[in-house]
Legacy VTK file of the C-alpha trace (Angstrom):
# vtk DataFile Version 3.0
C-alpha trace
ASCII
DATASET POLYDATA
POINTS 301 float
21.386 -22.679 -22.800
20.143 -19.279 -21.285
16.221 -18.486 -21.453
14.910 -15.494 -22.419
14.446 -14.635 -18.186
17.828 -16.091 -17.721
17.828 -19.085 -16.195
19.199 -22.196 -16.921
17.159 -24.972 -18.407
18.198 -28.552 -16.976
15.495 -31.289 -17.660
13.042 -31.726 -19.754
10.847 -34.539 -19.903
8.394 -35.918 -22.306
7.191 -38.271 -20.249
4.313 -39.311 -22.255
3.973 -42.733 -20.518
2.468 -40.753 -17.351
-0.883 -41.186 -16.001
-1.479 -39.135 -13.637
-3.215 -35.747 -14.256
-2.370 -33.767 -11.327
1.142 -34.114 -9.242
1.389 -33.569 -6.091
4.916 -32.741 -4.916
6.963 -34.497 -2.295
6.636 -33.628 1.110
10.007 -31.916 1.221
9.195 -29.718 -2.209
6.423 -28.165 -0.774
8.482 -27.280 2.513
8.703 -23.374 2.515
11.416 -23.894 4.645
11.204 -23.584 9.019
10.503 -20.168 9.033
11.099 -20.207 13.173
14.147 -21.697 12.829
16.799 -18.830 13.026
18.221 -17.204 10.010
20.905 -15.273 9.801
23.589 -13.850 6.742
27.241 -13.539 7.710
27.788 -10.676 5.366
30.086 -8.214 7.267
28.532 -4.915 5.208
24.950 -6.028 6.238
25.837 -6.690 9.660
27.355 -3.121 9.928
24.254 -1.417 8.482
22.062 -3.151 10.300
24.290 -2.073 13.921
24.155 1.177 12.703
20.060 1.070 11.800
19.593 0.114 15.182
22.296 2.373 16.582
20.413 5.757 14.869
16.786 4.763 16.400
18.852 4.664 19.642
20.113 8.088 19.024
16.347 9.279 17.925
15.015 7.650 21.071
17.804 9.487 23.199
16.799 12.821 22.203
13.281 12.488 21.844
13.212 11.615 25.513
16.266 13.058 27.608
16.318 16.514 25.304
12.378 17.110 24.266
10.282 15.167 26.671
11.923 14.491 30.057
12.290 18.626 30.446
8.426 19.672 29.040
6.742 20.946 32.195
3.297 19.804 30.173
3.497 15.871 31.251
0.343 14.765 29.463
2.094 16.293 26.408
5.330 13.995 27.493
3.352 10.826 28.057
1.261 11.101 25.005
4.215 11.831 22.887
6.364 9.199 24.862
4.137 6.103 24.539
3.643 6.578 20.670
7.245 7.188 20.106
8.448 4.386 21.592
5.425 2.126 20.928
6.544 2.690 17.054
10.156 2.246 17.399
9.483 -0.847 19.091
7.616 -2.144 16.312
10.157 -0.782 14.121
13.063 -2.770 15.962
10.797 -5.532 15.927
9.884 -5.673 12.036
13.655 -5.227 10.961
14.614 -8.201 13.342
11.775 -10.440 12.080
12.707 -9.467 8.789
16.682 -9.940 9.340
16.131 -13.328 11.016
13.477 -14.980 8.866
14.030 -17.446 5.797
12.948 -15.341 3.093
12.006 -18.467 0.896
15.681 -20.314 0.311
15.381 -23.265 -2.270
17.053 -26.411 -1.182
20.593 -26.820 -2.175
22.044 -29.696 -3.809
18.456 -31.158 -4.701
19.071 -30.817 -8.846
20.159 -34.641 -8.839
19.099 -36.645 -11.376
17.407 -39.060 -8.994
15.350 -36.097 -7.465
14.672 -35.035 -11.316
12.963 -38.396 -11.850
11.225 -38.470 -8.571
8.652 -35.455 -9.820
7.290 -37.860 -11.996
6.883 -34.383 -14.480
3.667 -34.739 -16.891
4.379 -33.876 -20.662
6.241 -30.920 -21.547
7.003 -29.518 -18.197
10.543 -28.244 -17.599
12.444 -27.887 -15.038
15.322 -25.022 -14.083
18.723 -25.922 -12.414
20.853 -23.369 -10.894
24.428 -23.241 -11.833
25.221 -21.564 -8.319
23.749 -23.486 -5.505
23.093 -26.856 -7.528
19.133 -26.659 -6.702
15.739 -26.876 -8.598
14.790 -23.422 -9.146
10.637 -22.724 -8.782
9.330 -20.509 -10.534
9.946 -17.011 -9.923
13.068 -17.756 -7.608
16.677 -15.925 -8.317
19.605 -16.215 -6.831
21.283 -13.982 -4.240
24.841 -14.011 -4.637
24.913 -12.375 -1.042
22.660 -15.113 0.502
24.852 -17.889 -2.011
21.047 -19.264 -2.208
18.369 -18.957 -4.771
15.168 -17.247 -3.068
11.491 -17.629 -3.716
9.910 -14.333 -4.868
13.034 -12.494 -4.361
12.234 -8.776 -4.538
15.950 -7.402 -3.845
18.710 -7.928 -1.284
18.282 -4.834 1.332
21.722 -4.453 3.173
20.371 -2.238 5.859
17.935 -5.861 7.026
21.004 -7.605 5.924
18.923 -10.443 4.442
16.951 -10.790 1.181
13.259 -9.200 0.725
11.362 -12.528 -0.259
8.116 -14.684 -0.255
8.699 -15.835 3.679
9.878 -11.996 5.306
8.137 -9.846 3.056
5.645 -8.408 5.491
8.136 -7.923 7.954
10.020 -5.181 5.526
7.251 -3.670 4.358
6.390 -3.264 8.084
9.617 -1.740 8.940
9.870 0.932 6.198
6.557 1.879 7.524
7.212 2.134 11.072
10.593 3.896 10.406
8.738 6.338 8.139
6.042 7.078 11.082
8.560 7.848 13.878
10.646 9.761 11.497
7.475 11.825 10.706
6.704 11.866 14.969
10.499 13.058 15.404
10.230 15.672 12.748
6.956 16.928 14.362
8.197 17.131 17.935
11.534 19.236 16.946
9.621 21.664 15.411
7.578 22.201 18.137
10.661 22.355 20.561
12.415 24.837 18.469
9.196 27.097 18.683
9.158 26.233 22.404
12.650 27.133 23.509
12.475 30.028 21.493
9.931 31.597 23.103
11.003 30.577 26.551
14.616 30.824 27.951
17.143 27.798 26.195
18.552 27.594 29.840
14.992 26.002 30.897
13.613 24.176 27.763
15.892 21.209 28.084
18.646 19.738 30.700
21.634 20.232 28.336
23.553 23.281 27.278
21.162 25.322 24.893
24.626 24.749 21.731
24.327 21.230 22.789
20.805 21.245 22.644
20.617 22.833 18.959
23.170 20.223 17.556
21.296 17.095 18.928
17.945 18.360 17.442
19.609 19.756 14.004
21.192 16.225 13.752
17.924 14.646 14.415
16.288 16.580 12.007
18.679 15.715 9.448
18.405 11.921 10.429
14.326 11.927 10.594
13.953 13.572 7.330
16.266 11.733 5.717
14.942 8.482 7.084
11.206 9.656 6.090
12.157 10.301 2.649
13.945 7.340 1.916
11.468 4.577 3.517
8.158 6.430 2.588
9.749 5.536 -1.165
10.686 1.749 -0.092
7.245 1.618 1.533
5.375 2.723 -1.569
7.569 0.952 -4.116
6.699 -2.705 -2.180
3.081 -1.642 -1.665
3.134 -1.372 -5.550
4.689 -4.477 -6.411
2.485 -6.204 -3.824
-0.550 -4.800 -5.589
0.479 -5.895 -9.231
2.227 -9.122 -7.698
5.832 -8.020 -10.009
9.229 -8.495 -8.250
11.528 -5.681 -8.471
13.951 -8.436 -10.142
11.195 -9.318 -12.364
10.118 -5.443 -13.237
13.860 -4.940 -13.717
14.530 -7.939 -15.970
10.936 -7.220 -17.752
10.428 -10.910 -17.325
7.504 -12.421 -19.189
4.671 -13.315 -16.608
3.725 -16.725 -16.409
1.749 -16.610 -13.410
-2.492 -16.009 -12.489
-3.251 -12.290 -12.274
-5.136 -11.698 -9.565
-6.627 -8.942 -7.363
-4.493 -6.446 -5.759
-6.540 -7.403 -2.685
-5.879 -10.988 -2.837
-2.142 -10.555 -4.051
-2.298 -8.303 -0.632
-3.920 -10.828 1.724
-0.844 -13.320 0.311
1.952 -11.463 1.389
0.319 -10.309 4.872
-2.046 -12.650 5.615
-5.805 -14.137 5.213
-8.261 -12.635 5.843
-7.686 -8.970 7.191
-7.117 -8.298 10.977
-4.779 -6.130 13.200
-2.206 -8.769 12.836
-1.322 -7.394 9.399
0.547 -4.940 11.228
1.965 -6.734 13.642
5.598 -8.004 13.668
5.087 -10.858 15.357
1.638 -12.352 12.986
3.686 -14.694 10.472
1.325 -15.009 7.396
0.218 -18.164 7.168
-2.352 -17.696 4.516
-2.616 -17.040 0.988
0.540 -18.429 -0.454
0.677 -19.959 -3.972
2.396 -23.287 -4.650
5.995 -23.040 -4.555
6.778 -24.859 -7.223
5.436 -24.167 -10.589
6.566 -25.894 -13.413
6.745 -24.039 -16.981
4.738 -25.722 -19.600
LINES 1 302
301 0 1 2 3 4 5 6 7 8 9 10 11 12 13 14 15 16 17 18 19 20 21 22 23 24 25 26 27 28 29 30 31 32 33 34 35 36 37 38 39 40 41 42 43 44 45 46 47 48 49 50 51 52 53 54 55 56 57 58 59 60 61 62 63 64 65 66 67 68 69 70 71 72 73 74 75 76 77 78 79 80 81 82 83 84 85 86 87 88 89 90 91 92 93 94 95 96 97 98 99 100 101 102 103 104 105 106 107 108 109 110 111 112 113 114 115 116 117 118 119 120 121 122 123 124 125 126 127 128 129 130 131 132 133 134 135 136 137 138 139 140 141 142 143 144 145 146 147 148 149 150 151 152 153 154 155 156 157 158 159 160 161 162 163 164 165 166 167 168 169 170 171 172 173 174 175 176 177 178 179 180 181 182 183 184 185 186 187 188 189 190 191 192 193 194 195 196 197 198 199 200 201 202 203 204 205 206 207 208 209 210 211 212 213 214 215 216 217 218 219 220 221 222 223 224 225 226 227 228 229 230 231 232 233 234 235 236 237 238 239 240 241 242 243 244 245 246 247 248 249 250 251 252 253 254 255 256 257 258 259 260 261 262 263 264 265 266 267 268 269 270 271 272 273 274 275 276 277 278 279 280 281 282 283 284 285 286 287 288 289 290 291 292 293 294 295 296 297 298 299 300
């Protein structure tokens, strides 16, 4: 039988002859899963968008240093501008490959046994949920990902451009991307306007090492590319900041599931996706937040 958020209910125990009052799951239930371990999705249309992300920063690294920066006669202009540029598309490249290769919060598979069912020793009217897909115990909160073929802990959506689900283990990592993207798509944008103003006033001969047509279809295309980019992750950036801050999914605002979960701050539901307590390691790619996270398995009463 289907429940009202769509899942499938498997067991349900009234095991009145319990007495314990609190559980405490096995070892291997509370495992979140090796997030250092490598993970990777062999899904041939996230693979290519994710070649061709990294292939269009190369492009916007190209011009921003062979075309606008390399030629400037003003070199404290050229280093300023260089070492931000590149110190954000590194974190950029960074975030999308922490955020590609990380477990995003995969359930088990095959765990839905009925030996496994008894060994949660379940106090009165709990339920558990079995997934028809992937054969697993499904926590609370998790979907499945028909991409991933695994049912994922807090899944928010499956992004093809990170080629990997946005979930309760890579979260951070995403949110970090779409923000670096968005700041050296703004940087880009900035810089060819001011080398359009330059090389109009001075001779296009002089104001950069290619042919001045050549030189006016590399930045136009740029253009195109960083305010296209800017647009499009500024939105992704503010729609996760949002759903961080009222702790809803954007499967569970979609599905207007009821909420069963604590409500709590949109500071603490913050400090749970990037980490306890606040430091310069929330932006950093390569902080994994440790801190903060709820129980992964809650059972429905």
């Amino acid at each position: 039988m289907k429940s009202p958020v769509h899942r499938c209910r498997d067991v349900e125990r009234q095991a009145s002859n319990l007495q314990l009052e609190t559980y405490v799951p096995p070892p291997r239930l509370v495992d979140r899963g090796d997030t250092d371990a490598m993970w990777f999705i062999r899904d041939a249309c996230g693979i290519v968008c994710a070649v061709i992300t990294w292939l269009l920063v190369f492009y916007a690294e190209f011009v921003v240093l062979f075309v606008m920066l390399l030629p400037s006669k003003n070199l404290t202009y050229s280093l300023i501008n260089g070492v931000v540029f590149n110190g954000l598309a590194f974190l950029a490249l960074a975030s999308h490959f922490r955020a590609m290769c990380t477990d995003p919060g995969a359930v088990p598979k095959g765990n839905a046994t009925k030996e496994f069912i008894e060994s949660l020793q379940l106090k009165p009217g709990q339920v558990v949920y079995k997934c028809p897909k992937c054969c697993s115990i499904k926590p609370d909160r998790a979907h499945h990902c028909s991409v991933c073929k695994r049912c994922i802990r807090k899944m928010d959506h499956h992004c093809p451009w990170v080629n990997n689900c946005v979930g309760e283990n890579n979260q951070k990592y995403f949110v970090l991307f779409t923000m670096y993207i968005a700041l050296i798509s703004l940087h880009s944008l900035m810089m060819v306007v001011l080398h359009f103003l330059y090389c109009f006033e001075d001779d296009w001969t002089k104001c950069s090492t290619f042919s001045p047509p050549a030189t006016v279809i590399l930045l136009i295309l740029l253009c195109f590319e960083g305010l296209l980019f800017l647009i499009f992750t500024s939105v992704m950036f503010g729609t996760q900041v949002h759903s961080i801050c009222t702790d809803e999914t954007g499967i569970e605002q979609l599905k207007k599931e009821e909420r069963r979960w604590a409500k709590k701050t949109k500071w603490m539901n913050m400090k749970a996706v990037f980490g306890h307590p606040f430091s310069i390691a929330w932006f950093s790619p390569f902080a994994k937040p440790g801190h903060g996270k709820a129980d992964p398995y809650q059972y429905v009463v």
